[in-house]
KEKE-328915 format. One record per residue (C-alpha): chain; residue in one letter; y, x, z. Coordinates in steps of 0.02 Angstrom, whole numbers, plus 32768, in hexadecimal, padded with zeros to 4 digits. Example, Ala and Ser with C-alpha at 12.3 -4.5 7.8 and 13.67 -1.06 7.14 Angstrom:
+------+------+------+------+------+
: selo : miro :   py :   px :   pz :
+------+------+------+------+------+
:    A :    A : 7F1F : 8267 : 8186 :
:    A :    S : 7FCB : 82AC : 8165 :
+------+------+------+------+------+
***
This chain:
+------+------+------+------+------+
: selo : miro :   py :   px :   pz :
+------+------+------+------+------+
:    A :    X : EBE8 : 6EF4 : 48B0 :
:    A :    X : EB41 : 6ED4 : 484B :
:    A :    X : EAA4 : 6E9E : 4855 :
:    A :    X : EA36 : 6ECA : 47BA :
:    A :    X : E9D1 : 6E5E : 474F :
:    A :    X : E951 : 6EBC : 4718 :
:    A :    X : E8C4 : 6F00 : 4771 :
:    A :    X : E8E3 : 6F6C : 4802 :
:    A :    X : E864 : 6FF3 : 47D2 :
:    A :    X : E8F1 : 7037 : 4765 :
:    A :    X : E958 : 705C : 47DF :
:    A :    X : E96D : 710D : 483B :
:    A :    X : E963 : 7114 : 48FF :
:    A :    X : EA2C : 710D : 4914 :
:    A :    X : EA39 : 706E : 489A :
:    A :    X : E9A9 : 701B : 48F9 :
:    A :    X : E9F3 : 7030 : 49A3 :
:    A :    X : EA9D : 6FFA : 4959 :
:    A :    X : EA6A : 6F62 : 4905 :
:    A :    X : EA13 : 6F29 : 49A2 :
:    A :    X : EAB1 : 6F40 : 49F2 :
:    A :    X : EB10 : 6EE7 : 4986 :
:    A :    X : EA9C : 6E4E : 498B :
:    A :    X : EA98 : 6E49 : 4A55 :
:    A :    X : EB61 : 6E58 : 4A3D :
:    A :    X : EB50 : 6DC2 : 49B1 :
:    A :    X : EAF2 : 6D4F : 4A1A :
:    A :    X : EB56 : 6D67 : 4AB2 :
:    A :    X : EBF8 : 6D38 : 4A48 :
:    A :    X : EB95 : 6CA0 : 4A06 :
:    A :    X : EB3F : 6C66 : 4AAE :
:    A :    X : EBC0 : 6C85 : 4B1A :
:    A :    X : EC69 : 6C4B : 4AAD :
:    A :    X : ECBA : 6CF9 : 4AC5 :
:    A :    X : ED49 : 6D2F : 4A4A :
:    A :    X : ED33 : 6DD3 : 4A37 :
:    A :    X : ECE9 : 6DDF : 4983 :
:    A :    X : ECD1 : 6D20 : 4978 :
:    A :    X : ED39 : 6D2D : 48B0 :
:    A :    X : ECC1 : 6DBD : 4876 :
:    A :    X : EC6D : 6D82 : 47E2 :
:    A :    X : EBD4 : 6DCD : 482A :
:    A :    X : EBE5 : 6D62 : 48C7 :
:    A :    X : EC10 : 6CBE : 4858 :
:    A :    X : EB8C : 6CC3 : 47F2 :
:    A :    X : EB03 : 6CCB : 487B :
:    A :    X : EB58 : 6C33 : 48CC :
:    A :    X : EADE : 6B9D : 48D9 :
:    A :    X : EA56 : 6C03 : 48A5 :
:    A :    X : EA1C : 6C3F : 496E :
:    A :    X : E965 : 6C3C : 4931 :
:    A :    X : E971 : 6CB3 : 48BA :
:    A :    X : E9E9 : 6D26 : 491F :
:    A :    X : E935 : 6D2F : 4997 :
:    A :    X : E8D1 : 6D37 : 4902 :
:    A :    X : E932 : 6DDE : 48DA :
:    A :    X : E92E : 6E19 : 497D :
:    A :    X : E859 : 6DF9 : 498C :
:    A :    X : E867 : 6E73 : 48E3 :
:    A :    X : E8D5 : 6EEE : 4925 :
:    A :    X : E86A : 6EFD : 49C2 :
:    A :    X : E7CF : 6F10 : 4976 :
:    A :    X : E823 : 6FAF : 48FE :
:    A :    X : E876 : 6FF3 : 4996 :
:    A :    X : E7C1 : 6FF0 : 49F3 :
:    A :    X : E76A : 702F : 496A :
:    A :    X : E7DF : 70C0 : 496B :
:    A :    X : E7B7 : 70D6 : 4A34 :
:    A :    X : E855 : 7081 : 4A6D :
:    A :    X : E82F : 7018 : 4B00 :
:    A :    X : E889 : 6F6B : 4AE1 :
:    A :    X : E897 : 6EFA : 4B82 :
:    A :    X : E942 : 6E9C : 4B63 :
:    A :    X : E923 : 6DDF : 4B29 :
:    A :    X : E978 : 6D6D : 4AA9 :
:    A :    X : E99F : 6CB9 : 4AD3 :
:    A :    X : E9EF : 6C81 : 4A3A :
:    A :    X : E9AF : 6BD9 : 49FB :
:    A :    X : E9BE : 6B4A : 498A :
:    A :    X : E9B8 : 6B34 : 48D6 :
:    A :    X : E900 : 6B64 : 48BB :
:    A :    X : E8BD : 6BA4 : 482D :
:    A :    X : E983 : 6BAF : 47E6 :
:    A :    X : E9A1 : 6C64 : 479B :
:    A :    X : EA73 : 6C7B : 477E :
:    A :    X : EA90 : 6C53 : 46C6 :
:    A :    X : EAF9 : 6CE4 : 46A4 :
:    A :    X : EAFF : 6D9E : 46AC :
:    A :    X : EB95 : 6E1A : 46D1 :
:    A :    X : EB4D : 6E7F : 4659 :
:    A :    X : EAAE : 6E54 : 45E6 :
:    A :    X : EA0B : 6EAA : 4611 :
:    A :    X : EA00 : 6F22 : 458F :
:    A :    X : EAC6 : 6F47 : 45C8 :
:    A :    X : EA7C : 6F62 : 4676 :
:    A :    X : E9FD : 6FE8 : 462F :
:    A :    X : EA91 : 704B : 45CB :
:    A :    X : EAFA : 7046 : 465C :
:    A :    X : EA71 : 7090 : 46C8 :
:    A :    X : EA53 : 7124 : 4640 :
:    A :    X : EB14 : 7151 : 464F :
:    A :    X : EAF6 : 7159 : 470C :
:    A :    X : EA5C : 71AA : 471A :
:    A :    X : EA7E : 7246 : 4697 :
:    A :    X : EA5F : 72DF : 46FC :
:    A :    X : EA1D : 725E : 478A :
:    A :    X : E98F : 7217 : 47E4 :
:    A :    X : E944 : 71A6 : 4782 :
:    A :    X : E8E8 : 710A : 47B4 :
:    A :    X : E826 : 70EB : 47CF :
:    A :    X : E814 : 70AD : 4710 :
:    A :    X : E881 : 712B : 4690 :
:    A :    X : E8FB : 70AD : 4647 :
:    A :    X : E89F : 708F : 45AB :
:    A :    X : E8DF : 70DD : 44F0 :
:    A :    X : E885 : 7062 : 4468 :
:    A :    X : E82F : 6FB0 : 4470 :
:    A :    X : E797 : 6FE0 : 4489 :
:    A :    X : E7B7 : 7046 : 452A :
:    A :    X : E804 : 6FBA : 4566 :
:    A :    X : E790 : 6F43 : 4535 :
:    A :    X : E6EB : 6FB7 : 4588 :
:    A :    X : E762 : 6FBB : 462D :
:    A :    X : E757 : 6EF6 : 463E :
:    A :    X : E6B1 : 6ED8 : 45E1 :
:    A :    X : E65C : 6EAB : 467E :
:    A :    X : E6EE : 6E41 : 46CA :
:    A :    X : E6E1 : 6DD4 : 4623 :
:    A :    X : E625 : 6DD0 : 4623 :
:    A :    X : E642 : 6D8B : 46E5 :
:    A :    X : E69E : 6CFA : 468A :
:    A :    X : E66B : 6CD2 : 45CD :
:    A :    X : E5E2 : 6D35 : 4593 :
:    A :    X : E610 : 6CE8 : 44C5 :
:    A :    X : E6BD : 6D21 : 44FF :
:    A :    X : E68F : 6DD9 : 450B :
:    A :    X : E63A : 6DBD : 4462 :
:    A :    X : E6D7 : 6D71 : 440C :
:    A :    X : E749 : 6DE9 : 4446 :
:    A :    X : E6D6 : 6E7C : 4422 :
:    A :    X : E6C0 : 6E48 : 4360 :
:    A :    X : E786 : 6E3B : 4372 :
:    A :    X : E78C : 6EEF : 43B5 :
:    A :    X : E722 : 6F29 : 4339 :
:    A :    X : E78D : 6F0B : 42AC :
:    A :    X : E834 : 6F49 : 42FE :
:    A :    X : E875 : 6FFA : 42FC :
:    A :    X : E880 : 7061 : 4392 :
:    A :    X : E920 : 7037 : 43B6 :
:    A :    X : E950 : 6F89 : 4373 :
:    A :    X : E92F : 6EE2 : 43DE :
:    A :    X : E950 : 6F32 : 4488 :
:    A :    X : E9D1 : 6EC3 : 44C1 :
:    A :    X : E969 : 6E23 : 4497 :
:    A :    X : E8D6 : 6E86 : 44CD :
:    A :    X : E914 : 6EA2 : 457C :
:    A :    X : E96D : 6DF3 : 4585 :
:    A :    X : E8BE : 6D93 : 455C :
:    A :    X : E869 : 6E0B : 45E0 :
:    A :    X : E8F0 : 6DE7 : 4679 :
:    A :    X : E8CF : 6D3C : 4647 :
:    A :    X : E819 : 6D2C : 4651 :
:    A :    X : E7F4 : 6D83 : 4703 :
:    A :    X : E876 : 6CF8 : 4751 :
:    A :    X : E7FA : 6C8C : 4722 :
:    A :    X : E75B : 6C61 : 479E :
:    A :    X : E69A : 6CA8 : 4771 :
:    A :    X : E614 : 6C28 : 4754 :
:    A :    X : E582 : 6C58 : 47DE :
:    A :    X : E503 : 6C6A : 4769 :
:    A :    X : E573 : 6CF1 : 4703 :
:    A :    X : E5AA : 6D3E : 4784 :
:    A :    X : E511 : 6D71 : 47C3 :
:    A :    X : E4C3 : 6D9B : 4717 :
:    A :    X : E55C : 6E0C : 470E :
:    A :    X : E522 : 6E67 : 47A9 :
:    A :    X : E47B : 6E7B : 4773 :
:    A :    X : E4A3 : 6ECD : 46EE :
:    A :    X : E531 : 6F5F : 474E :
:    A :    X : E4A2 : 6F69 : 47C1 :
:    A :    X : E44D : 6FB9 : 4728 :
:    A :    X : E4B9 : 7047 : 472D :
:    A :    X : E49A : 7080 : 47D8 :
:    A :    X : E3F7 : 7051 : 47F8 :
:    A :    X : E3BE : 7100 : 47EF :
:    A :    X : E41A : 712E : 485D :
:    A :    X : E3D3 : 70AA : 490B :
:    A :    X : E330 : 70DF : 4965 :
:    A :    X : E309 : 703B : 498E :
:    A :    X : E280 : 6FCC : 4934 :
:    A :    X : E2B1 : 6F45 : 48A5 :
:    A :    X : E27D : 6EAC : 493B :
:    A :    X : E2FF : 6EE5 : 49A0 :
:    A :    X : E384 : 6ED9 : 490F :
:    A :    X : E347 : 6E38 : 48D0 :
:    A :    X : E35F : 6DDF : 4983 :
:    A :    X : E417 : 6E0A : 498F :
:    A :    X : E4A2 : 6DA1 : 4981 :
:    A :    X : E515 : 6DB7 : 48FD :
:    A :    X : E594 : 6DFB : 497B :
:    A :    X : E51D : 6E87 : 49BA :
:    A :    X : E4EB : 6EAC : 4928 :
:    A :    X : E5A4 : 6ED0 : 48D8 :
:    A :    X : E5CE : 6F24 : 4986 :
:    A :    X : E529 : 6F9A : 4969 :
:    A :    X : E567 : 6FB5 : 48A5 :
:    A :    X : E603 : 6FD7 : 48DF :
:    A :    X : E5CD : 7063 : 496A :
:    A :    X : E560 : 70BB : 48E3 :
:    A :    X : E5D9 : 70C0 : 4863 :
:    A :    X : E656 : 7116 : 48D9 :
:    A :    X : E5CD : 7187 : 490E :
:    A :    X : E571 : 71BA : 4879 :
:    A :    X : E625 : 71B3 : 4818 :
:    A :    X : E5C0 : 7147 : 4791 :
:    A :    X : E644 : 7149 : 4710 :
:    A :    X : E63E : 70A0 : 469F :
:    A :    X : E62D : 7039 : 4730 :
:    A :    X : E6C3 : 70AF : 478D :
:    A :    X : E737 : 7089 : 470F :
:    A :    X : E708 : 6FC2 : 46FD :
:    A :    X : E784 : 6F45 : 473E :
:    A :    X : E6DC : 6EE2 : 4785 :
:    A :    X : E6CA : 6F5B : 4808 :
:    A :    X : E777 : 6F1B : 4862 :
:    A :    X : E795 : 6E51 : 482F :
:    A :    X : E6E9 : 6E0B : 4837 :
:    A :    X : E6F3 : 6E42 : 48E6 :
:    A :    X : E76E : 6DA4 : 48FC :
:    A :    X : E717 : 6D0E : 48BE :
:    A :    X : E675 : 6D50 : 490A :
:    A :    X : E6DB : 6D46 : 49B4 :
:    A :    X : E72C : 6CB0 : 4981 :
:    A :    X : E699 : 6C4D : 4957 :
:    A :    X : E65B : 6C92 : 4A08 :
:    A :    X : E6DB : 6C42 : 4A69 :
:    A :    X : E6D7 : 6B9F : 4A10 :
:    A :    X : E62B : 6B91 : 4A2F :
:    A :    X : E65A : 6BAB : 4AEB :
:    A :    X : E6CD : 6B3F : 4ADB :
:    A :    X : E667 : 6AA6 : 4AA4 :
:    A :    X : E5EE : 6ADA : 4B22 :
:    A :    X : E664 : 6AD2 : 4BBB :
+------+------+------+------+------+
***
């Protein structure tokens, strides 16, 4: 059993589908006080920690539908919002070299498990930007002064760690703004339509022309999957209050 901790987008089709799986089979466990695989570490560390199980399952959806799976079964998993599990089975950068073993001669995922810090770095720089704009600037001046190869595994650790963490609205949207840039070329509609749209159409509309024009920075950019969440979760809140 395993569920991953970093982004989905690295996995291949098989490891998608098996990781969602795995969570359904994790949460049923949990919810429903069954034995089977109630001892797996996996399953004990995602104890008390329902919310995020859902938050993982929004991300894995919103992969598996950008790959043209159609994803229709729901999570209800709750309680301890906003609580990520303190500990991995293995530590992100673990997770990535773990994936390379498995992949050689393989499918590979929608983003190419990345080879140096700056590769991984460019995959996530628009996931950061979404959070802490001086962020992206700290850890780029970091980056800079690394060699290809050294700081992955606190590279990767500080990345997992930032995209639990909710975007401020007025990021978020500045972050949009500025993948729209990359595929603006590619819409035939005019600039007034864009600028009416909410950011939730407007990452849905990024996200269809990215897929069809095959744009590749933005195809390869972790943003493209887990902003997807908090835009729907700030949705429903706002529902929420309203009801």
């Amino acid at each position: 059993m395993r569920i991953w901790d970093i982004n989905p987008g690295y996995l291949n089709r098989q490891s998608l589908l098996g990781e969602h799986r795995e969570l359904h089979g994790i949460v049923s466990i949990i919810v429903n006080n069954k034995k089977g695989y109630s001892k797996h570490p996996e399953t004990l560390r995602w104890i008390d920690h329902g919310w995020a199980l859902f938050q993982r399952h929004q991300l894995l959806r919103s992969e598996m539908i950008l790959r043209g799976f159609r994803e229709l079964s729901p999570v209800t998993a709750s309680g301890g919002k906003n609580r990520w599990p303190p500990v991995y089975i293995d530590d992100p950068w673990e997770q990535i070299l773990i994936l390379k073993s498995k992949y050689k001669g393989k499918e590979q995922g929608r983003i190419p498990l990345p080879v140096n810090v700056q590769q991984l770095l460019s995959q996530h720089k628009y996931s950061i930007l979404a959070r802490d704009p001086d962020l992206y600037k700290t850890i780029g001046k970091e980056v800079s002064g690394k060699k290809p190869r050294q700081g992955l595994p606190g590279l990767s650790a500080t990345l997992v760690d930032a995209l639990r963490e909710r975007p401020p609205a007025g990021n978020l949207k500045n972050t949009l703004q500025h993948m729209w840039g990359h595929i603006s070329g590619f819409f035939t509609g005019s600039k007034k339509e864009v600028d009416s749209w909410s950011p939730q159409k407007l990452l849905s509309e990024i996200q269809k022309l990215v897929i069809l024009s095959q744009e590749p920075y933005l195809l390869t950019s972790t943003a493209l999957n887990e902003l997807q969440i908090w835009i729907s979760d700030a949705s429903q809140s706002t529902d929420n209050a309203k009801s």
